[in-house]
N, C-alpha and C positions, 0 to 999 in steps of 0.2 A: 517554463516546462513543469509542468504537475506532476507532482508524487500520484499514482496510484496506491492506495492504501488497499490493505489486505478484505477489507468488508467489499468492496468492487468485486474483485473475484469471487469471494464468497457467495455474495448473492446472485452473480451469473451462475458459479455452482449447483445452486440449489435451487431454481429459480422463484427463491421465497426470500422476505415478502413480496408478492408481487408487485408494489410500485417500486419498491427499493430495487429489485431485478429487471425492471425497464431503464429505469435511471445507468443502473451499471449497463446494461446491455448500449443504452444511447454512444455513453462514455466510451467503453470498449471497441463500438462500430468508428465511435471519432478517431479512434489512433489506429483501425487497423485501416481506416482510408489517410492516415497519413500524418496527424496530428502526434506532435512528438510529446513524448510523455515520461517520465522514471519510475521504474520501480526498484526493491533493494533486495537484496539474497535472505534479507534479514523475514521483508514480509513472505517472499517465494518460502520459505522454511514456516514460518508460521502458518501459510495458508495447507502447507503439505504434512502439519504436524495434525490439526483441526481436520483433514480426510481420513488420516489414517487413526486421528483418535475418536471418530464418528463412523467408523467401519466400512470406511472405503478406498483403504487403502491400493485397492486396482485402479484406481481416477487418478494419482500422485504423477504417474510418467506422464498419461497424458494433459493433465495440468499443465507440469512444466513442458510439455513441448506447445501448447498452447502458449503459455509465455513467449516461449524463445522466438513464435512465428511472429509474433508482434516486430517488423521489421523497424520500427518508428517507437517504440519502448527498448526504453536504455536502462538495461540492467545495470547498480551499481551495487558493488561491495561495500558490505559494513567493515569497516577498523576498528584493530582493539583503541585505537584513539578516539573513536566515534561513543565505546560502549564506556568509555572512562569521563569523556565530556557528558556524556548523558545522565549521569551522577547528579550534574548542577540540576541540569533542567525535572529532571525528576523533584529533584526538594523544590525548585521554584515553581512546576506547575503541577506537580501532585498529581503525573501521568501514569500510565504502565512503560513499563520497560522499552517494550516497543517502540513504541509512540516517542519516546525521549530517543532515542535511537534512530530512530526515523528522523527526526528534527535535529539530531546533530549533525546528520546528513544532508541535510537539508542546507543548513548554514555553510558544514563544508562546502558546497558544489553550488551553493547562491541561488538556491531556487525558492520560492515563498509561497508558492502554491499548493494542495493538494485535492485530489479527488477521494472527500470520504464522505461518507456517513457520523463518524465518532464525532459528534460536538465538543469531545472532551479536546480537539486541538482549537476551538475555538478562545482557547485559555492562553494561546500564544498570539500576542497582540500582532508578529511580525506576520503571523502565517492567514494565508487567505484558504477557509476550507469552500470548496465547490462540491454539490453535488446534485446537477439539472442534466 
């Protein structure tokens, strides 16, 4: 089951760049006919921090109810255990915070996929990035 990464939404968002926002739009059609997928509170806030700090903060609600209609997207919570293991993987793969957060998550709940664009998780040998 694949991490949704916060760049997916964004480019559905904006519908730019255009082949990166077909890419997201494909991905997004696949899980809301059913395809099961995760995303974390951690990127839902980062995506709704990026609307509101690009002056469109009246899109936030409906973002997140956008999210939440994703019946087959499993929202999970980030742990202070998640942001404290994310420490290692930060020094070992010279990520952002996110990212390392995202992948402690990751490990927590045993999943090794995600749907991004960021090549910078191509830096984790375990993690499989998709995005077709």
């Amino acid at each position: 089951m694949p991490l949704v990464d916060a760049n997916i939404f964004l480019y559905n968002l904006t519908k730019s760049p255009k082949r990166e926002f077909e890419v997201s739009q494909r991905i997004l059609q696949r899980i809301e006919d059913g395809e099961e997928a995760f995303t974390t509170t951690l990127i839902v806030q980062e995506v709704a921090d990026w609307l509101e700090y690009n002056g469109r903060r009246q899109a936030v609600p409906t973002f997140v109810t956008s999210v939440n209609s994703y019946g087959k997207l499993r929202k999970v919570e980030g742990f202070w255990a998640d942001m404290v293991h994310a420490n290692d993987f930060m020094k070992e793969f010279q990520l952002s915070f996110v990212d390392v957060v995202s992948i402690a998550i990751m490990e927590r709940i045993g999943e090794k996929q995600v749907y991004s664009n960021d090549l910078d998780f191509d830096r984790v040998k375990w993690i499989e990035r998709i995005f077709k």
